[in-house]
C-alpha positions in Angstrom: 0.0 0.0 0.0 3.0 2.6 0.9 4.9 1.6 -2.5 1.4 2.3 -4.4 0.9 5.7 -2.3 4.2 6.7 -3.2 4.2 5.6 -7.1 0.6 7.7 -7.0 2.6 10.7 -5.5 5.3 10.7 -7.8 3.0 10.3 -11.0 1.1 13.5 -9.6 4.6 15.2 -9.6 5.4 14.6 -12.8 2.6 15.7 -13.8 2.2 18.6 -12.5 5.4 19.4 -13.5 4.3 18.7 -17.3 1.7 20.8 -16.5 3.3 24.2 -15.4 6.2 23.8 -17.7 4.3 24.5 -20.8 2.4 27.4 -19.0 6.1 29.1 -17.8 7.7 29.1 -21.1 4.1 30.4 -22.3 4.3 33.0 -20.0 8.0 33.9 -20.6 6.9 34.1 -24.3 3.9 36.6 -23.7 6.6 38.7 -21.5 8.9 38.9 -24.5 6.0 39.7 -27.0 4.5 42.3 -24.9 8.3 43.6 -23.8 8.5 46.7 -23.0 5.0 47.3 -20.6 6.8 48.8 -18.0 9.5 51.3 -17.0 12.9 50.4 -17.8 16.2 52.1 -16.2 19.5 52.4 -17.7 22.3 51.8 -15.1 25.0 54.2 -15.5 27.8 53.0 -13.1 29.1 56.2 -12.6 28.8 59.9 -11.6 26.3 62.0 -13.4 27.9 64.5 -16.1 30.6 62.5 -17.4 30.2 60.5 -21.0 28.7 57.6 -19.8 25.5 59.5 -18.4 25.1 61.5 -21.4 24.7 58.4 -23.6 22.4 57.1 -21.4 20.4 59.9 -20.9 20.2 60.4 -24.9 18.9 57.0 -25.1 16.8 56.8 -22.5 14.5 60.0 -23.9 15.1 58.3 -27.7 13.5 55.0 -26.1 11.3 56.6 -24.6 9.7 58.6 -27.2 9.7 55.3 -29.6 8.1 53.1 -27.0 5.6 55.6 -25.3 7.3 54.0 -22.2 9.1 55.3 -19.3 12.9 54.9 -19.6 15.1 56.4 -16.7 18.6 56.4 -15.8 20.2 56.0 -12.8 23.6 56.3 -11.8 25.1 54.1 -9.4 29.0 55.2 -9.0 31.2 53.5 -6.9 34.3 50.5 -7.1 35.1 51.5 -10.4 31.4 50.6 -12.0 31.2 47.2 -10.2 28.4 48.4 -8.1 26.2 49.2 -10.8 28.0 46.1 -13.2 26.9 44.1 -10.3 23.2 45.0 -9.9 21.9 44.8 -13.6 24.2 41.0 -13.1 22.1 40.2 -10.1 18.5 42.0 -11.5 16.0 40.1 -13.0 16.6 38.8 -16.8 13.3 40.3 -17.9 14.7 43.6 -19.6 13.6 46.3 -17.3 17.4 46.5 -15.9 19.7 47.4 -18.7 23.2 48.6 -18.4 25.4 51.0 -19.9 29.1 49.6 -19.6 32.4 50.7 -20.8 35.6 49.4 -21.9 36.4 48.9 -17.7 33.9 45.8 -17.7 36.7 43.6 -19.1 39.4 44.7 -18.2 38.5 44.6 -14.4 38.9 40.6 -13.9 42.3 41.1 -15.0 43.3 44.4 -12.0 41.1 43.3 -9.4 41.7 40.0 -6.8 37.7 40.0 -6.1 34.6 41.3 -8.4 31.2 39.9 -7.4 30.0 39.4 -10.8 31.1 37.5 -13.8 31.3 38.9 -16.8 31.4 36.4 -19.1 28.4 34.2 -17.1 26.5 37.2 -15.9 25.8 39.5 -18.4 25.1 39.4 -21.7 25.8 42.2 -24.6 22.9 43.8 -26.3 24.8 46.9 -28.7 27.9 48.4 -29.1 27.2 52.5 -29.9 30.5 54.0 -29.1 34.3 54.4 -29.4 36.7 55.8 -27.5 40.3 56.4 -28.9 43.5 57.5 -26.9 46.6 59.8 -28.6 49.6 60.2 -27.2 50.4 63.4 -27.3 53.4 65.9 -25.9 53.5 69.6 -25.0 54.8 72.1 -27.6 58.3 72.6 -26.3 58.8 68.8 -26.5 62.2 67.8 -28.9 60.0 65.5 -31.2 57.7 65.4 -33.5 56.7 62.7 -34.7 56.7 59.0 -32.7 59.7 57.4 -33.6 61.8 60.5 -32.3 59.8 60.6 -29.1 61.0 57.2 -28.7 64.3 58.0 -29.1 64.6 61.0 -27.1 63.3 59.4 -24.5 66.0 56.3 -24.5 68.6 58.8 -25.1 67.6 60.0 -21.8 65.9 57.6 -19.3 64.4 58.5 -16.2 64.3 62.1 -17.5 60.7 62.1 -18.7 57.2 61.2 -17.4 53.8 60.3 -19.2 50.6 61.0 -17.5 47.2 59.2 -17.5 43.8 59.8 -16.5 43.8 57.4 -13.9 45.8 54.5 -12.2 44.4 51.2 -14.3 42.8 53.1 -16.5 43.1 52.2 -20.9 45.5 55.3 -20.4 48.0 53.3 -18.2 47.6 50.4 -19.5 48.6 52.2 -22.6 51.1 54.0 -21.8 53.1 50.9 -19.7 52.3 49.2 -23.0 54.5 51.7 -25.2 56.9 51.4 -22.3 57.3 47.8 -23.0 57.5 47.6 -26.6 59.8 50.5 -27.0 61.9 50.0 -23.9 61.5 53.1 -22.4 62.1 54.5 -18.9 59.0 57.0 -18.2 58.0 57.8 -15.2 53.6 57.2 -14.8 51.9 60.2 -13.2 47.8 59.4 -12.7 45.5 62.0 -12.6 42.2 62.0 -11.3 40.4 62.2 -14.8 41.3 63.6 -18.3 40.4 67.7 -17.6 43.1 68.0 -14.9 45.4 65.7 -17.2 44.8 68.0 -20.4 45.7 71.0 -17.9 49.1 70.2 -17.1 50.1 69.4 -20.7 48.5 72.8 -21.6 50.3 74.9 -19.4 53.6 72.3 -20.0 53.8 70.9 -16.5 53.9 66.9 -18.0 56.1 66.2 -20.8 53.5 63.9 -22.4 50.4 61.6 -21.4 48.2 59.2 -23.3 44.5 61.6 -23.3 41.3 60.4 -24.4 39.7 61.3 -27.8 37.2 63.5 -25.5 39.3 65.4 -23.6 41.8 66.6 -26.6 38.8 67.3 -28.3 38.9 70.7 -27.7 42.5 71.4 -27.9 43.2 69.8 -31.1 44.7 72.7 -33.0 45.8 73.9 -30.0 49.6 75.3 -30.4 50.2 74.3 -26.7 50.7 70.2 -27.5 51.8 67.9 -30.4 49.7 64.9 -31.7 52.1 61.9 -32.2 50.0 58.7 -32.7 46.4 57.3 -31.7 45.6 53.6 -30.6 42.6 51.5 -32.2 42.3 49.4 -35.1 42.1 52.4 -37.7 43.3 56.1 -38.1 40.6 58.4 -36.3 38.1 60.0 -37.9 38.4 63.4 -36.5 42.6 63.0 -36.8 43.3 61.5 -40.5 46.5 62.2 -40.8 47.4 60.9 -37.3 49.2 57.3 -37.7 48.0 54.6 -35.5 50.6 53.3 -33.1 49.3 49.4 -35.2 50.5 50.9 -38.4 53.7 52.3 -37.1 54.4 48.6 -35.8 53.5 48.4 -32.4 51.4 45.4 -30.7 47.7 45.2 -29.1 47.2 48.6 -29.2 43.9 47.9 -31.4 41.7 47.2 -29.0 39.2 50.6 -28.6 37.6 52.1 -25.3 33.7 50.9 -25.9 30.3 52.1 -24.6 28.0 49.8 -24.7 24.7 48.1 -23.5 24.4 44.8 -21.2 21.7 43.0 -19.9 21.5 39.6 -17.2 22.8 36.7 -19.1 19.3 34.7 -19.1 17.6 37.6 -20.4 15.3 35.9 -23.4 16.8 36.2 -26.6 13.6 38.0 -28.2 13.9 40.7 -25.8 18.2 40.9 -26.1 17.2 41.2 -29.7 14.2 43.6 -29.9 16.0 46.0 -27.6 19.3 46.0 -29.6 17.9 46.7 -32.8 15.9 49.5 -31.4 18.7 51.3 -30.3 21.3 50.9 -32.8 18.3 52.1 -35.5 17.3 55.2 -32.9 21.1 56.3 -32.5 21.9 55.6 -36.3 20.8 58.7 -37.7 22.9 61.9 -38.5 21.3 63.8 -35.4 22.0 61.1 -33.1 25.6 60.6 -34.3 26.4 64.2 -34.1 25.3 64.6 -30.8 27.8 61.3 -30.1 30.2 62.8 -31.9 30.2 66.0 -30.1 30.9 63.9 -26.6 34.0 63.0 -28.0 33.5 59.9 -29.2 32.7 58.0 -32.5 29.4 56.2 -33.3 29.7 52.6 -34.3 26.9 50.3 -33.8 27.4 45.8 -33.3 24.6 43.6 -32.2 25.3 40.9 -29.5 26.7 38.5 -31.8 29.4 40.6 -33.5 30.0 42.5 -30.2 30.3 39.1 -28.3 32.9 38.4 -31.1 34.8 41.2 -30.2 34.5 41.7 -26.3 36.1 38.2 -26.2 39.3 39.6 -28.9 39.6 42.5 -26.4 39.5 41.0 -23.0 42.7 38.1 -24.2 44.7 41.3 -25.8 43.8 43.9 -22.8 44.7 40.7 -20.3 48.1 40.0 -21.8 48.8 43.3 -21.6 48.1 44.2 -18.0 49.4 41.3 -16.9 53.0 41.6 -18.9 52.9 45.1 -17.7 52.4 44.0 -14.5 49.3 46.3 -13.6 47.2 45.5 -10.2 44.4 47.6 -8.2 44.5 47.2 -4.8 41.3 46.8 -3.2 
């Protein structure tokens, strides 16, 4: 009698579970189909102002204006974006939690001892939108003009000169240690506490060179104050032709680009990862829209998740190579 009682219990199990499985994955379907009927935030992981936000806020009112749907951002700064990296990982895969990463989100397993997120099991990409270039670049008074006689001015005279770099660990660093390497220099690193301060002190010829951000030099490009020398990235920039790439002129893994770009929690339904890519990248892809990236500095290119997948996984092997041959570490 027990054996039958427990036979009849486990039949009703399975049965129920045949039951509700169908009606989940209908119900997961409906969400998608019906995706977005609700607000959705943006998670900027860091201060408000800065390049980051002002993406997010341009597609949060473009998104919202399509969809006739609330879209917000909110900026959660903090541990060098992992707190806000760390929520949308930990939020529900539904869509509603989206966030806007940068170039930081792979290069951070490879600084940091502890992160409380995965990025590769965790999150998911959705669209690239931006790039970010860096250009090394010297004050006026500097004896060279082109790269390969900053290179050897600099071994003619090591320990003499320094570089400087928005930040300790940041693409500028990791840059700059890079060109160190390769050319077997003897610079001396000075970190700044973002670009503006950075861009001062080569202006006024207080640092004898630094690795500056495509946003920040901006502004001062025909400036008489500081020379251009080379750019990293894959290509020449667009708003610098005639600026040689430091891949052309020979050097290694500098191709690799700073990246803005959108993430959502890994078992986020593909209809949704899909629905919300293409929506963005055809709302940004429009002269309007690309000015106004433009004129944060930045140049608009646009991947969905597979091609962007593609390349976040080029980037993280070349960016950990390089911080690990350079020896780069964050303490925490």
């Amino acid at each position: 009698m027990k054996k039958i009682q427990q036979w009849c219990n486990k039949t009703i199990f399975i049965a129920m579970g045949l039951l509700i499985a169908p009606l989940a994955s209908t119900a997961q379907t409906d969400a998608a189909q019906n995706y977005p009927d609700k607000q959705i935030r943006i998670i900027v992981p860091y201060s408000a102002g800065g390049s980051t936000d002002a993406l997010g806020r341009l597609v949060a009112g473009e998104l919202s204006s399509a969809w006739k749907q609330t879209v917000i951002v909110e900026n959660k700064p903090g541990a060098s974006g992992m707190i806000g990296n760390d929520l949308v990982a930990k939020s529900a895969p539904d869509g509603y939690s989206v966030l806007l990463g940068i170039t930081a989100l792979i290069q951070g397993p490879h600084l940091f001892n502890k992160i409380p997120y995965d990025v590769n099991t965790d999150l998911i990409p959705v669209a690239l939108i931006g790039l970010s270039q860096d250009f090394l670049v010297v004050k006026a008074s500097f004896p060279a003009n082109t790269l390969e006689e900053f290179v050897q001015v600099v071994k003619a005279n090591p320990g003499k000169y320094s570089y400087g770099s928005y930040g300790a660990a940041t693409s500028s660093n990791i840059h700059g240690e890079m060109l160190k390497s390769q050319a077997g220099l003897d610079l001396t690193h000075i970190p700044y506490k973002g670009g503006s301060p950075q861009m001062t002190d080569l202006l006024g010829g207080q640092l004898d060179a630094a690795f500056i951000d495509v946003g920040n030099l901006r502004a001062q490009i025909k400036s008489e104050k500081i020379k251009i020398l080379a750019s990293t990235g894959e290509r020449r920039s667009e708003l610098l032709p005639n600026i040689r790439s430091f891949t052309e002129l020979g050097y290694k893994d500098f191709e690799p680009y700073g990246f803005f770009a959108f993430f959502l929690p890994v078992k986020t339904p593909t209809t949704i990862v899909n629905k919300l890519s293409v929506e963005i990248i055809r709302l940004l892809n429009t002269p309007e829209n690309k000015a106004k990236i433009e004129g944060m500095g930045l140049q608009p290119d646009y991947l969905g998740p597979e091609a962007f997948a593609t390349l976040l996984k080029r980037d993280s092997i070349i960016w950990g190579n390089v911080i690990k041959a350079a020896n780069i570490k964050v303490e925490q």
